[in-house]
C-alpha positions as CSV (number, residue, x, y, z in Angstrom):
1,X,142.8,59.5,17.4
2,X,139.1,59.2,17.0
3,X,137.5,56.0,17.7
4,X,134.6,54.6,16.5
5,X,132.8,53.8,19.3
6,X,129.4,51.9,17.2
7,X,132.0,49.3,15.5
8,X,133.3,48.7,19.2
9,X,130.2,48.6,20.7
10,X,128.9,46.2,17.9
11,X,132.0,44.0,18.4
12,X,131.6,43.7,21.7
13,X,127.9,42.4,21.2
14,X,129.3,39.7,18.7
15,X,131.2,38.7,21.1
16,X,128.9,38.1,23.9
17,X,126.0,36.8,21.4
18,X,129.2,34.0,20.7
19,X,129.9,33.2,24.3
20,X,125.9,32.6,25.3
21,X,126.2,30.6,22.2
22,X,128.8,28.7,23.3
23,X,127.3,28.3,27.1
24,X,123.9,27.0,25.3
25,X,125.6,24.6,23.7
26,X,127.6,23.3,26.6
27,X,124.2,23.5,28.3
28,X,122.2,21.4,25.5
29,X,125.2,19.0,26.0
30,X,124.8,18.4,29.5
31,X,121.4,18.0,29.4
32,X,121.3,15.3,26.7
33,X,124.2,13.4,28.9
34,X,123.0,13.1,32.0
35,X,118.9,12.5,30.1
36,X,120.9,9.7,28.1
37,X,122.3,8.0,31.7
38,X,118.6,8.5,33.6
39,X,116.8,6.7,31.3
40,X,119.5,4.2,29.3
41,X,118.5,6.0,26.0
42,X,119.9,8.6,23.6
43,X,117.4,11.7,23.6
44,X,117.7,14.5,21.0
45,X,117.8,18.3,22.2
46,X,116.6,20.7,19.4
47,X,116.1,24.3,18.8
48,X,117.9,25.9,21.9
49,X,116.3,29.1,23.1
50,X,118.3,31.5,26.0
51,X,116.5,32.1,28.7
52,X,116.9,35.5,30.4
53,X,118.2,35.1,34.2
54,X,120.6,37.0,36.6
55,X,122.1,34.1,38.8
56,X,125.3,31.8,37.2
57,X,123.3,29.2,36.3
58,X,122.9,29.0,31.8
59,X,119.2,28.2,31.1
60,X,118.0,27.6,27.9
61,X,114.8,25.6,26.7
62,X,114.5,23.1,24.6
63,X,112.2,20.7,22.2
64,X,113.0,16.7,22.5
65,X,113.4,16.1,19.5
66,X,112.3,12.0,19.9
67,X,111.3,10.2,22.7
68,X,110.0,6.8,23.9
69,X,109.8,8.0,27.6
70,X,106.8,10.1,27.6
71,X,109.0,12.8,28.6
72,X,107.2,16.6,27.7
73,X,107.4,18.2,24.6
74,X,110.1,20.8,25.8
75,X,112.1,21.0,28.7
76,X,114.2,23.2,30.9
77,X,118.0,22.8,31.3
78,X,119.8,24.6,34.3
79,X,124.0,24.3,33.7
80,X,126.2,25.8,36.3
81,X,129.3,25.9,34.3
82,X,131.6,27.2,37.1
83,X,131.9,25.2,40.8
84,X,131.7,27.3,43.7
85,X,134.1,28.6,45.9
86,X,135.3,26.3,48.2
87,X,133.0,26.6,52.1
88,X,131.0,28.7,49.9
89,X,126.9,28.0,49.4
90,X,126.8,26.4,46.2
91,X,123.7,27.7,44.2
92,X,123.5,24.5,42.3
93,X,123.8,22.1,45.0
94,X,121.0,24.5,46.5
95,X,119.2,24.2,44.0
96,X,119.5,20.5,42.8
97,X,118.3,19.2,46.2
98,X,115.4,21.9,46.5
99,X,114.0,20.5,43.5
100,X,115.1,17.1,44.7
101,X,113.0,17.6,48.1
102,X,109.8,19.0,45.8
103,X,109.8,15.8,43.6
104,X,109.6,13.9,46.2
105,X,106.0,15.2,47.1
106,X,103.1,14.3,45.3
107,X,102.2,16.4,42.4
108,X,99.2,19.1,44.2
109,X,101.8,19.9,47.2
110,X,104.7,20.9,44.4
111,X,105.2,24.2,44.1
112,X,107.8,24.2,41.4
113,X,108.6,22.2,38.0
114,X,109.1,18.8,38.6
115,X,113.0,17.5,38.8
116,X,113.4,15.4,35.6
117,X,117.2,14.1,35.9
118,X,120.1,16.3,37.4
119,X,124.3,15.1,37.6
120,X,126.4,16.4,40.5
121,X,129.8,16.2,38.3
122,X,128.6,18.1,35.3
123,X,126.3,20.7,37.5
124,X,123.4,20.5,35.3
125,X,119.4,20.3,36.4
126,X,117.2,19.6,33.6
127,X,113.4,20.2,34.5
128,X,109.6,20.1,33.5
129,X,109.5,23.1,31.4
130,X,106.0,25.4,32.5
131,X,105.6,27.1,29.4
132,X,105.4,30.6,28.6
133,X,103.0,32.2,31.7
134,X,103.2,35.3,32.8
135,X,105.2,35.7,35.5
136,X,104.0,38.0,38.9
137,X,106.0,40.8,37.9
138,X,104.0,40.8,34.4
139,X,101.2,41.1,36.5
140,X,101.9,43.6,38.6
141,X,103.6,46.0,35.8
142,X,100.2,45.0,33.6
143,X,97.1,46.9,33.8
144,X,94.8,44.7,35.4
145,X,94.4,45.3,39.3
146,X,92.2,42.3,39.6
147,X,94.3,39.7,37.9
148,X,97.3,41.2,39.5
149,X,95.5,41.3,43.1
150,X,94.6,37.7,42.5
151,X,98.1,36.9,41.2
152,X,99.4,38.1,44.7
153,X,96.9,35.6,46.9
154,X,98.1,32.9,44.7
155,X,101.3,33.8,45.3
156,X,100.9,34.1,49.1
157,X,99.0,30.6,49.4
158,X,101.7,29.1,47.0
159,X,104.4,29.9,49.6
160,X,102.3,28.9,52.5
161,X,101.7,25.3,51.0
162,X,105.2,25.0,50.5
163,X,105.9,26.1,54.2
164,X,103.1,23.7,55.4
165,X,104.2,20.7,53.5
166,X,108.3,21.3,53.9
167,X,107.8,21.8,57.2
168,X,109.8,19.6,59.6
169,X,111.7,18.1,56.7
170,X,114.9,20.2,57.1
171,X,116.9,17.0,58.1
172,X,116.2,15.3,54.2
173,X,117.3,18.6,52.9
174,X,120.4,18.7,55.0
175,X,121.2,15.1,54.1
176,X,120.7,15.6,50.1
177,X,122.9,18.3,50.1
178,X,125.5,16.6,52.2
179,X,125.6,14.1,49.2
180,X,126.4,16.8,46.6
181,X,129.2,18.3,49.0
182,X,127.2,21.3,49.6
183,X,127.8,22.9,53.4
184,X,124.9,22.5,55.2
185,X,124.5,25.4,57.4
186,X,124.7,28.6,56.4
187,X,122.4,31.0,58.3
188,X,122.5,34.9,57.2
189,X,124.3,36.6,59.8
190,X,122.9,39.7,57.9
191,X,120.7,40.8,60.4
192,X,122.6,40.4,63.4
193,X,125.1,43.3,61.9
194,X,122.5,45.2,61.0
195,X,120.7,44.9,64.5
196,X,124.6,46.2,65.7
197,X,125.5,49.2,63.5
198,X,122.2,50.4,62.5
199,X,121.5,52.6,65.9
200,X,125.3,54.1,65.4
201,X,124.5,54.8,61.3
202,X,120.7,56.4,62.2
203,X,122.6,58.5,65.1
204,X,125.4,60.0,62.7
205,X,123.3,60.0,59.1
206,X,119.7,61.3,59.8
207,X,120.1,62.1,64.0
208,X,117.6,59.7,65.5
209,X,118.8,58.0,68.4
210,X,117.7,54.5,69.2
211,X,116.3,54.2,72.6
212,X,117.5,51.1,74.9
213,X,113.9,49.8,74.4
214,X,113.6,49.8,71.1
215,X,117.5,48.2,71.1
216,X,116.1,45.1,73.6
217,X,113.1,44.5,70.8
218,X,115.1,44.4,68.5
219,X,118.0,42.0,70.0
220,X,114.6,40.0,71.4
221,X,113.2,39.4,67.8
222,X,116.9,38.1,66.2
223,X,116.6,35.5,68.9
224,X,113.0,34.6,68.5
225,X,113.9,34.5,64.5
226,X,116.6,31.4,65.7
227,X,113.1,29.5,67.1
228,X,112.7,26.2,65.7
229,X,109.4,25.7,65.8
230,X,108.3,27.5,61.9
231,X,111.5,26.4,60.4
232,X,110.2,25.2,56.5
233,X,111.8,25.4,52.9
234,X,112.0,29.1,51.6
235,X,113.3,30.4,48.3
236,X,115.1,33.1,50.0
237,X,114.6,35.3,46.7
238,X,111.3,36.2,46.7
239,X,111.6,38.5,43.6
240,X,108.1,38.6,41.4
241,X,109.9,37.5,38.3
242,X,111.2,34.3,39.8
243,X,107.3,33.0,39.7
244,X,105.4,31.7,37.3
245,X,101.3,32.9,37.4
246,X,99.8,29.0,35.8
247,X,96.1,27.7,35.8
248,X,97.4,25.8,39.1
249,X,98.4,28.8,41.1
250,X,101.6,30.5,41.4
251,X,104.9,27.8,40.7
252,X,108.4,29.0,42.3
253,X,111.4,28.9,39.9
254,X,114.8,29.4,41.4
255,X,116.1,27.7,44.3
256,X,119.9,28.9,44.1
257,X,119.6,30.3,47.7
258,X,117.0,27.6,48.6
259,X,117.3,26.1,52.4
260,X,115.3,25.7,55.2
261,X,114.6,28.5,57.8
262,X,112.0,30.5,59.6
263,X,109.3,30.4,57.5
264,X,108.1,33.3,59.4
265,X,110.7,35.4,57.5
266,X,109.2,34.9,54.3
267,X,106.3,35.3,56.0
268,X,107.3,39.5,56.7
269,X,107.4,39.6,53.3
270,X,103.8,39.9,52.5
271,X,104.5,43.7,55.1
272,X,107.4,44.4,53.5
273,X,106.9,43.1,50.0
274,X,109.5,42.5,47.3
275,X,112.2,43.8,49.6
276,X,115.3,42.6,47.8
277,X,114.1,43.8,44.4
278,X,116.2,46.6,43.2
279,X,113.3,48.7,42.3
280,X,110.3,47.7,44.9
281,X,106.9,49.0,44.1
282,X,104.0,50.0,46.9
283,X,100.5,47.3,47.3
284,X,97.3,49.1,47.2
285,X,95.8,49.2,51.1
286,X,94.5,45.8,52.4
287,X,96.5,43.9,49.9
288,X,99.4,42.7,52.8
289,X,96.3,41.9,55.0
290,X,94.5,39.6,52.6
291,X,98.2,38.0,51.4
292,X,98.8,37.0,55.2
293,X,95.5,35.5,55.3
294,X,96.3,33.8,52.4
295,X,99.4,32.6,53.8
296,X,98.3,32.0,57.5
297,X,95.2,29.8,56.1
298,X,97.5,27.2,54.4
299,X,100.1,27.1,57.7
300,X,98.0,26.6,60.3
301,X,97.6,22.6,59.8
302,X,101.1,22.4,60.7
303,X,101.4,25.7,63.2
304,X,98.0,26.0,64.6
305,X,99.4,28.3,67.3
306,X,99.7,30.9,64.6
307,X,95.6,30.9,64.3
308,X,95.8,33.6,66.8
309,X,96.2,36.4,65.2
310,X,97.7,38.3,68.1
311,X,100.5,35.7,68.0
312,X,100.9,35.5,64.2
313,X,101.2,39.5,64.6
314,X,103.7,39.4,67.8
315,X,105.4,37.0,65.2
316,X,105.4,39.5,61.9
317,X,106.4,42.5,63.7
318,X,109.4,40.8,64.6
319,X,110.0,40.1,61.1
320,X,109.1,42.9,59.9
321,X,110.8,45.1,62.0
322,X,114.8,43.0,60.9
323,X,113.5,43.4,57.3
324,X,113.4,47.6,57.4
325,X,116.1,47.2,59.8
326,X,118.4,45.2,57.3
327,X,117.7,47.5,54.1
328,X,117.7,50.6,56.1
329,X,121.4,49.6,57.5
330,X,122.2,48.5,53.6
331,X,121.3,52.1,52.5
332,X,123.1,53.7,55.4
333,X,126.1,51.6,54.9
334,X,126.5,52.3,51.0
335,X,125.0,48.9,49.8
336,X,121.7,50.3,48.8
337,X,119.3,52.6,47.5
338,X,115.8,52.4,48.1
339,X,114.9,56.1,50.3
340,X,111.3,56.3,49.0
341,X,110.7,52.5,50.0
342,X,112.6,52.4,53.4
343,X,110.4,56.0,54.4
344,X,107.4,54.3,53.5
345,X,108.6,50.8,55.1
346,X,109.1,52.8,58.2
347,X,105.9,54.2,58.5
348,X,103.8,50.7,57.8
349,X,106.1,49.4,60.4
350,X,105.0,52.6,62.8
351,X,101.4,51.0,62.3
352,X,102.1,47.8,63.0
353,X,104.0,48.3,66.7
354,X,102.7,50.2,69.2
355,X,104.5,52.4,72.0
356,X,108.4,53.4,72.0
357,X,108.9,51.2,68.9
358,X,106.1,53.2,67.5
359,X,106.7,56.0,67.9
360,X,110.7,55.2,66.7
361,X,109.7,53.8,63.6
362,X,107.9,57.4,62.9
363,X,110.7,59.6,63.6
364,X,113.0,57.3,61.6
365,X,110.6,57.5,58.7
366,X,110.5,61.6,59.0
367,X,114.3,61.6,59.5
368,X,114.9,59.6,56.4
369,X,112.3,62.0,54.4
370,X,114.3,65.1,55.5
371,X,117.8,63.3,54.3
372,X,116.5,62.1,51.1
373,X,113.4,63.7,50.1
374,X,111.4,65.7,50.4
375,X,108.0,63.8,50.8
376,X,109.0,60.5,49.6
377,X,106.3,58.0,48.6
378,X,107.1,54.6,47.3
379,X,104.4,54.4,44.2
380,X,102.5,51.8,43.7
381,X,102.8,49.0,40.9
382,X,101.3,50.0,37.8
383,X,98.9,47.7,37.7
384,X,97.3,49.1,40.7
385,X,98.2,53.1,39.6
């Protein structure tokens, strides 16, 4: 029997154009509940609009329709329909009390949309709604280098203000998020099983062995990352489309992996940038540099041992070196695909060390090449093509 596979295929859109309906609604409904108990009022939320996003969370924006609060015009509501799984992180406990510890802060050290009400039982945020800017991604798939190079130094000074002024804060955090039953620690234990099987996955996949050296600098810098001393608020997804490019700088958007660790990990970022994106793109030369700078001249009120440089670098290349390490094990592992990124990652990371570990990094990078290539070259974002 032959089946008419356009008729299915426009069913099944029906059908899914019905369930976001439904979820908006549910949203919209949430929203004006837990608006209604925050300020004693009934408040009106029109003309619903989906907004796109990957996590669990619905969002959808939409107009007050009256008001006597002074609240904005439009607003952003966040509805997590769905509780985690028990001992699980629990993205909207995450990020309820991330935007919870922002609000707190006066208005020029936010670095996200302001918290306007949130309700633990019905797992719904709603927040200050940004508008329509362009996010970083726009400007980096655009075709304007300069806007996108200065879109990328906001962006790095963004995340260093929110290190400086989150810094040393972690026990509010940890207490907030006791109160919505989230489980406070959860530290990635990622890079420890990387930091294990990679060396065994290099040795079998591409023939590089991993020379006891290169094995103790690596073991060194996963217990240097456990260090105290930087620990600060990070995003954890650092993705380009989860910011917001406004005439106040760069604002963060989603906090549903939000907690407090070494800031120095987002930090490696700005080396290894966009790392968790599915499709990472290269930065022209100098562009990590001047990000760093960025970054490092916002931190060092709070850290002013990392105004050396040769510390701040010790620092990175620690960083740096459990980021490639971490994707590189993903791909090896069958989690990942990224070969033109981890060659190049490899060879930025054989500039940055020196020695054994540089000279590692480079036969990695050629090893990977030959497996997946040849000549791989991770391009660079079109706005800087």
């Amino acid at each position: 029997m032959t089946v008419d596979t356009s008729e299915e295929g426009t069913a099944a859109e029906g059908a899914a154009g019905m369930a976001a309906t439904t979820l908006a609604a549910q949203a919209v409904e949430a929203g004006e509940a837990v608006l209604a108990h925050r300020f004693g009022s009934s408040i009106d939320l029109v003309e619903p609009e989906v907004l796109p996003g990957s996590g669990p969370a619905t969002v959808v924006r939409a107009r007050i329709a009256t008001s006597p609060f002074g609240l904005p015009r439009t607003l952003v509501i966040k509805h997590y329909p769905e509780p985690a799984p028990k001992g699980a992180p629990d993205p909207f406990a995450q990020e309820a009390v991330s935007y919870q510890l922002f609000t707190a802060l006066p208005p020029e050290d936010r670095m996200c949309p302001e918290l306007l009400a949130h309700d633990g039982p019905r797992r719904v945020l709603v927040i200050d709604d940004l508008g329509r800017a362009p996010t970083l991604q726009d400007k980096l798939r655009g075709g304007d280098a300069r806007a996108a190079e200065r879109s990328l130094l906001s962006w790095a000074r963004s995340l260093g203000r929110m290190h400086a002024t989150t810094a040393g804060r972690e026990a509010d955090f940890d207490a907030l998020l006791r109160r919505l039953g989230g489980p406070v620690k959860h530290e990635d234990s990622t890079p420890v099983t990387a930091c294990e099987q990679l060396p065994g996955l290099l040795a079998e996949q591409v023939g590089v062995s991993t020379p006891d050296a290169v094995r103790e600098f690596a073991a060194g810098a996963l217990k240097r990352a456990k260090s105290l001393l930087y620990r600060a608020f990070s995003p954890v997804d650092l993705s380009p489309d989860n910011n917001l490019v406004t005439s106040g700088g760069v604002r963060f958007l989603d906090f549903e992996r939000g907690r407090v660790r070494n800031a120095l990990i987002d930090a490696a970022h700005l080396r290894v940038p966009f790392a968790s994106c599915a499709e990472p793109r290269a930065l022209p030369a100098g562009m990590s540099e001047a990000m760093v700078a960025a970054w490092s001249a916002e931190v060092t009120q709070v850290w002013p041992g990392l105004a050396d440089n040769e510390v701040l670098s010790a620092h990175l290349l620690d960083h740096q070196l459990l980021l490639v390490w971490v994707n590189t094990w993903s791909a090896l592992s069958g989690t990942g695909d990224k070969p033109a990124a981890l060659v190049t990652w490899w060879h930025n990371l054989e500039a940055a060390a020196s020695g054994e570990l540089a000279a590692y990094a480079g036969r990695v990078a050629e090893a990977l090449d030959a497996r997946f290539g040849p000549a791989l070259e991770l391009p660079l974002y079109p706005a800087f093509r």
